[in-house]
C-alpha positions as CSV (number, residue, x, y, z in Angstrom):
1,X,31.4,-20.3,11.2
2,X,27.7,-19.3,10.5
3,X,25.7,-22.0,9.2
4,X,23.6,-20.0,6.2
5,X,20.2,-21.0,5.6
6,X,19.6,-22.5,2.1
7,X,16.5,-23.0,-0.2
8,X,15.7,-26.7,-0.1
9,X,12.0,-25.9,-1.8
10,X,10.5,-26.3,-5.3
11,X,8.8,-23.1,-6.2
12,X,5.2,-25.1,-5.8
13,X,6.3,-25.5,-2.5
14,X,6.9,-22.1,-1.5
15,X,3.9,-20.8,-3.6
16,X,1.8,-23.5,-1.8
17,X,3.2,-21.7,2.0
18,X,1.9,-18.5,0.8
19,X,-1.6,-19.4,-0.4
20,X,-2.1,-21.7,2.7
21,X,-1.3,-18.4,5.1
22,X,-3.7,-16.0,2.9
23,X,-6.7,-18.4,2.7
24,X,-9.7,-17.2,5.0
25,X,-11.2,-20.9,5.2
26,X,-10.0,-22.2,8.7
27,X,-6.9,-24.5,8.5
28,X,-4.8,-26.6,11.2
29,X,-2.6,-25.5,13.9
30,X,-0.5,-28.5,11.6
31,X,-1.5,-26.6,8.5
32,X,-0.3,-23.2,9.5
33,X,3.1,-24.1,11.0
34,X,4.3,-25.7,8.3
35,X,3.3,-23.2,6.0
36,X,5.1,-20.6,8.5
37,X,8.4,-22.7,8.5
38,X,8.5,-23.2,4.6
39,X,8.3,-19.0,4.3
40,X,10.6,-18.8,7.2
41,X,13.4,-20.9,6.0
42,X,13.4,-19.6,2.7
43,X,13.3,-16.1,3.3
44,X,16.2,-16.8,5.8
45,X,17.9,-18.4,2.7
46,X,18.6,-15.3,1.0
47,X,20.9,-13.8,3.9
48,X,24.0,-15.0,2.6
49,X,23.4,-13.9,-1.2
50,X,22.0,-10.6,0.2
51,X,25.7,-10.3,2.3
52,X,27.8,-11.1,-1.1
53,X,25.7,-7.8,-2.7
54,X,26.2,-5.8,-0.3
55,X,29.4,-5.9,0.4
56,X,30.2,-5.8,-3.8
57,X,27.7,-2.8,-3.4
58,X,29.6,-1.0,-1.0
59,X,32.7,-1.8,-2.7
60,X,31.6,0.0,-6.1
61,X,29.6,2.4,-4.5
62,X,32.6,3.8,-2.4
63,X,35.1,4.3,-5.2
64,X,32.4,6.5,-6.9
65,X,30.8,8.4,-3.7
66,X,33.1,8.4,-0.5
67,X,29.9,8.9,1.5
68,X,27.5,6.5,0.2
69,X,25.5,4.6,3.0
70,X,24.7,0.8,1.8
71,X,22.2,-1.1,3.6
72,X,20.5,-4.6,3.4
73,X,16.9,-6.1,4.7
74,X,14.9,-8.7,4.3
75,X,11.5,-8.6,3.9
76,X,9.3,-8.3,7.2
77,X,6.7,-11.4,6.8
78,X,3.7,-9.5,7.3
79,X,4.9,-7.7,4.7
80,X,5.5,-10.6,2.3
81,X,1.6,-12.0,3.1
82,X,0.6,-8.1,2.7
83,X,2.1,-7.9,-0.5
84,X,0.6,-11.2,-2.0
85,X,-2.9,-9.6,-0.7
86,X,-2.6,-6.9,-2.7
87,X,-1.4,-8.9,-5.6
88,X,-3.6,-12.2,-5.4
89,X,-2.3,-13.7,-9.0
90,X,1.6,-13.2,-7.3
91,X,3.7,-16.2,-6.9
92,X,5.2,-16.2,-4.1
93,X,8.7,-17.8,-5.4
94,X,8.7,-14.7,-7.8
95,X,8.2,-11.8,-5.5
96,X,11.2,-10.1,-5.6
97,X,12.0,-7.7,-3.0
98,X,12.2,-10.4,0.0
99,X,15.9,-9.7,0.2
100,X,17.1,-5.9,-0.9
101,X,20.3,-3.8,-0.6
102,X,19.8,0.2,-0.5
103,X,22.2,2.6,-2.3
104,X,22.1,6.0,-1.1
105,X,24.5,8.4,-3.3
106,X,25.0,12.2,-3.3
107,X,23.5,12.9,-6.4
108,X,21.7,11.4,-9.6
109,X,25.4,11.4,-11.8
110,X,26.7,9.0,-9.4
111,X,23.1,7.3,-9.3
112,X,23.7,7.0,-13.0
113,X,27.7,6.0,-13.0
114,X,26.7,3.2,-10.3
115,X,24.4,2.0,-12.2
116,X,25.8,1.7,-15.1
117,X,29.3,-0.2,-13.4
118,X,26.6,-2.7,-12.0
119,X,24.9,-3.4,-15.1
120,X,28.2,-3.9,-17.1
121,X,30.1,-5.8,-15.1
122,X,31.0,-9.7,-15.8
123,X,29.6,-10.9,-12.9
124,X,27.8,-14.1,-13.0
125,X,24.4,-12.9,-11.6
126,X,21.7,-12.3,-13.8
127,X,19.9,-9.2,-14.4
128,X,16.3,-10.3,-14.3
129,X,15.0,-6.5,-14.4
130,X,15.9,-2.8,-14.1
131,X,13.0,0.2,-13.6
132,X,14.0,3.8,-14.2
133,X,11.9,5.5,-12.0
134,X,14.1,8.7,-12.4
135,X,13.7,9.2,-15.8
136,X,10.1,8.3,-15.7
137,X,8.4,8.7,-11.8
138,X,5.7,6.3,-10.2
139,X,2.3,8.3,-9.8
140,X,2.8,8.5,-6.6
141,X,6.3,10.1,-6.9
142,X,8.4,7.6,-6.1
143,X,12.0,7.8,-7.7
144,X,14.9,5.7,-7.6
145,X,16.8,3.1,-9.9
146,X,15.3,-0.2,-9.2
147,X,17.4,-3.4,-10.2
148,X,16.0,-7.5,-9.7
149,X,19.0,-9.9,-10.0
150,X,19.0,-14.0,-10.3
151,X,22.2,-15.1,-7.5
152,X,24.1,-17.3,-9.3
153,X,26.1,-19.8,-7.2
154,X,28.9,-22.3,-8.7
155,X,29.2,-24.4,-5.5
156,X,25.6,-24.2,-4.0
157,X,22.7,-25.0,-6.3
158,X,20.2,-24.3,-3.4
159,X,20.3,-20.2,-3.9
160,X,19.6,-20.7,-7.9
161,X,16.5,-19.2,-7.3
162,X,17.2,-16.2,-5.2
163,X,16.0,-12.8,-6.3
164,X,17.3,-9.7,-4.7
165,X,16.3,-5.9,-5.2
166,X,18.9,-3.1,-5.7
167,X,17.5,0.8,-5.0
168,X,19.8,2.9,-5.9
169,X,18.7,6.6,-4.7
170,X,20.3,10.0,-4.7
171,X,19.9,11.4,-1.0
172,X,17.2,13.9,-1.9
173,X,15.2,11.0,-3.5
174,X,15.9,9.0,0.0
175,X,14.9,11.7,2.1
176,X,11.5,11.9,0.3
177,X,11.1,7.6,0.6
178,X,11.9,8.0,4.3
179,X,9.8,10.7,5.1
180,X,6.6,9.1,3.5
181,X,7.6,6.0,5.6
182,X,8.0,7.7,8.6
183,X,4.6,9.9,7.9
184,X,2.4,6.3,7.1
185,X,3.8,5.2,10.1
186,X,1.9,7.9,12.3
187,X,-1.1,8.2,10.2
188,X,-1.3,4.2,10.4
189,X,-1.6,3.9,6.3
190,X,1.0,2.3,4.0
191,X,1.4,5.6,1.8
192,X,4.6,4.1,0.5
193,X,1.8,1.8,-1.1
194,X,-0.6,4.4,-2.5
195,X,-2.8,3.4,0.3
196,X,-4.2,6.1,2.6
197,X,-5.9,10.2,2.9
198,X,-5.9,11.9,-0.4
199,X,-4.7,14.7,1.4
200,X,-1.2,13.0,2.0
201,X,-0.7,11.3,-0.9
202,X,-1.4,14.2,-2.8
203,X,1.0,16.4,-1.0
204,X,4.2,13.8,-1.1
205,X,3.4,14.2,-5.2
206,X,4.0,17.6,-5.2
207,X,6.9,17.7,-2.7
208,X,8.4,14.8,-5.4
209,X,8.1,16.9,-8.1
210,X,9.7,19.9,-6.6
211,X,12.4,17.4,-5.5
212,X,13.2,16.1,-9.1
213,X,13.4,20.0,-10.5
214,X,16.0,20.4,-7.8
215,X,17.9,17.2,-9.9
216,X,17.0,18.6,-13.0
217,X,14.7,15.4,-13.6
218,X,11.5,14.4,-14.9
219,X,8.4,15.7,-12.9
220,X,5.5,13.5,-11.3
221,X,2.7,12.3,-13.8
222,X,-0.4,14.4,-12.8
223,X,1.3,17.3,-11.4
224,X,1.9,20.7,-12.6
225,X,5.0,21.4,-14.8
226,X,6.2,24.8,-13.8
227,X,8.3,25.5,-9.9
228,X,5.9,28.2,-9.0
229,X,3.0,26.1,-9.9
230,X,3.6,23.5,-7.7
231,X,4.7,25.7,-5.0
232,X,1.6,27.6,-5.2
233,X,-0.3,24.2,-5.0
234,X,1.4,23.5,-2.1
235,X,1.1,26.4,-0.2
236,X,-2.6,25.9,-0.6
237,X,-2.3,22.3,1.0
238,X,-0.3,23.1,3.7
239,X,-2.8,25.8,5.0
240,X,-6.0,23.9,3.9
241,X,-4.9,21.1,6.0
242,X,-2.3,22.3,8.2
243,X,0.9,20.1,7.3
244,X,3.5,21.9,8.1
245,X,2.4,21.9,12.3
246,X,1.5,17.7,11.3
247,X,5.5,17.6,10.5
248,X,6.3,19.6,13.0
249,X,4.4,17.5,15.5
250,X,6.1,14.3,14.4
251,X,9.2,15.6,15.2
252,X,8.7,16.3,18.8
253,X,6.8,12.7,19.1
254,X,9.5,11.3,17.6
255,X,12.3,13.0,19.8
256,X,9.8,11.8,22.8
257,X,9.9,8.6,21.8
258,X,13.3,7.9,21.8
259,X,14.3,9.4,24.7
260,X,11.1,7.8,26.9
261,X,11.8,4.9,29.3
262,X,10.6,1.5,28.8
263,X,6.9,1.8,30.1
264,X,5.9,3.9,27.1
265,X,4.5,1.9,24.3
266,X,1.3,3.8,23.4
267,X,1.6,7.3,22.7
268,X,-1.2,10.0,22.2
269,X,0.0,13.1,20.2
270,X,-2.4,15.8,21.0
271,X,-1.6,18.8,18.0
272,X,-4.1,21.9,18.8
273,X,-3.7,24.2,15.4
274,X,-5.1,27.4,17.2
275,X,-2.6,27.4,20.1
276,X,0.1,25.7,18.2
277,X,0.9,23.5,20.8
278,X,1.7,19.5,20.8
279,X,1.2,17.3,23.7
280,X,2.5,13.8,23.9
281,X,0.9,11.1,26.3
282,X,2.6,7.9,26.8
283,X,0.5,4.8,27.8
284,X,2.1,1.4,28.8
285,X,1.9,-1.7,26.6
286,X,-0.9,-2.9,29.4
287,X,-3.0,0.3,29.1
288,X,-4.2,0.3,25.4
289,X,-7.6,1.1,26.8
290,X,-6.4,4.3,28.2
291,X,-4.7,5.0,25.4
292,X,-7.6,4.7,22.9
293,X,-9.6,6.2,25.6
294,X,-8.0,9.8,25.3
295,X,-7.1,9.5,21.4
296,X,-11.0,9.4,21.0
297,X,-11.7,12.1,23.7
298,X,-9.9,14.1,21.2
299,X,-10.9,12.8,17.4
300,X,-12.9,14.6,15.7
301,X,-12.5,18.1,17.7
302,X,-12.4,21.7,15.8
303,X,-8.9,22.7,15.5
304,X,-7.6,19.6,17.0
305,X,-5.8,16.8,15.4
306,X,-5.1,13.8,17.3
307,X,-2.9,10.9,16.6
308,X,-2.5,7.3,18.3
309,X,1.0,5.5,17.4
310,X,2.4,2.2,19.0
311,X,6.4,1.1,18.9
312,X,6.1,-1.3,17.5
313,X,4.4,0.2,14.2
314,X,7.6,2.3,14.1
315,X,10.2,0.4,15.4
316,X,10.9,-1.6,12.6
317,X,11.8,1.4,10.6
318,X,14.1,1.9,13.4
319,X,15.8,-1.6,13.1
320,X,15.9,-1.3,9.0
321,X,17.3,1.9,8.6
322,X,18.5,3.9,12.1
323,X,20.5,6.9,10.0
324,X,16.8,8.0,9.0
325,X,14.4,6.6,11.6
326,X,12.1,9.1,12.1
327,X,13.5,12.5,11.0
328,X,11.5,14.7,9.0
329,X,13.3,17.8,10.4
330,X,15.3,18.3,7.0
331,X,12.5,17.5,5.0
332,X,10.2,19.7,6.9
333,X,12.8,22.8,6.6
334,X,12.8,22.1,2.5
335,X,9.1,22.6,2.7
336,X,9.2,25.8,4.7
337,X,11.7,27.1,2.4
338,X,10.0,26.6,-0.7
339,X,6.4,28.5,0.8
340,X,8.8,31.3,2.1
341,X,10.2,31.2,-1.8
């Protein structure tokens, strides 16, 4: 029988774990582990909750869409301390995305029916917040149903404070997410964050927009209105700043990557725009200063882009979500079809 991890902290507590990892003043080795085990312990504590949604999740999700893909996660730490960086008046005990279940459906009617089963139903657990982001889009272009619950427990008091996060997306809506992921992880920025070149951002804005016409949705807030507007805009991206060989690229890397033995940790990705060629370089975990050594051989050249990725910056989106680690292929063949349109 597994032995689940419960939350035996006060909410000072916790908040206190977070504050003590973030502060720049030096602390003790003391200090910091006990901070570490406090975050540890309770974000292990929302395992079991997160288990009892998914598999209710799955459960409601199936009888609407036979081929609806549920997943879980929780929270990578770095990305819990990264999260309270970029929010400094955050408490910690509050955030709550630390344990989330994925939804992805066939299209935004059964986005809307599972939604509205979940919302209805008599189960004990509280809705502490639901976000349309279909109806109305983040600025970056995000889109999704987004819903925060409060586990309730009857026979264990120690998950009363759990929050989990439900996204509920329609495939097309996923395949965007994933590919912004998947993109940020190669251009080393967090663009699912808003954080990284203009010239990226920009362009996932537009591709959102296009997407949500497709659903007959809302477009993105600061984007053009009309189909051949925004294809027309994005045309003139893609050749300004040559995209669609970037995508292209990323696919080859990424087919390298996983087929490459064990010795290749670093890899170099080499994209020459006149030629239209891409060459990957693989670099051993040992041999960073090779690595670096060739990627800034190659920055900066005329007609050359050149990209330096490790595994493990990517990996994790490997571990989270396998079905979509990596492959921009689809997305990349929506974009060429709508220049060619």
């Amino acid at each position: 029988m597994t032995a689940w991890q419960t939350n035996t902290f006060s909410n000072a507590e916790i908040d206190s774990a977070g504050k003590t990892l973030l502060k720049k003043e030096e602390k003790s080795v003391d200090e910091y582990l006990a901070a570490l085990d406090v975050i540890e312990r309770w974000r292990a504590s929302h395992a079991y909750p997160l288990l009892v949604f998914q598999n209710y999740l799955r459960q409601k999700a199936k009888d609407i869409d036979p081929s609806a893909i549920v997943a879980q996660r929780l929270k990578k730490r770095s990305s819990i301390l990264d999260k309270l960086e970029r929010c400094p008046t955050m408490h910690l005990h509050r955030m709550q995305d630390v344990g989330g279940c994925r939804v992805i459906l066939r299209d935004v009617d059964a986005v809307r029916k599972l939604t509205y089963r979940i919302t209805t139903s008599r189960r004990r657990h509280l809705l502490k917040n639901q976000k349309d982001y279909i109806t109305a889009p983040k600025v970056s272009g995000y889109r999704g149903i987004h819903l925060v619950y409060q586990y309730v427990s009857e026979t264990n008091q120690h998950y009363r404070n759990i929050l989990l996060e439900i996204q509920i997306r329609t495939k097309l809506q996923h395949l965007w997410a994933t590919s912004v992921e998947t993109v940020g992880a190669f251009v080393q920025h967090s663009l699912k964050s808003s954080q990284g070149p203009y010239m990226w951002l920009d362009f996932f804005k537009l591709v959102a927009s296009l997407f949500a016409l497709e659903e007959n949705c809302p477009t993105v807030p600061n984007t053009p209105i009309e189909k051949g507007d925004i294809v027309a805009e994005l045309k003139c991206m893609c050749e300004k700043y040559n995209i669609l060989p970037q995508l292209r690229a990323y696919n080859v890397v990424a087919d390298h990557i996983s087929n490459n033995n064990k010795e290749g940790y670093y890899f170099v990705l080499i994209l020459n725009y006149i030629e239209m060629s891409v060459k990957v370089y693989s670099f051993a975990k040992r041999d960073i200063k090779g690595a670096t050594s060739l990627y800034g051989s190659h920055e900066g050249k005329e007609n050359i882009d050149a990209v330096l990725v490790s595994v493990d910056s990517i990996s994790t989106l490997r571990k989270a979500y396998p079905n979509y680690f990596l492959n921009v292929k689809e997305f990349t063949r929506k974009i060429e079809a709508y220049i060619k349109s």
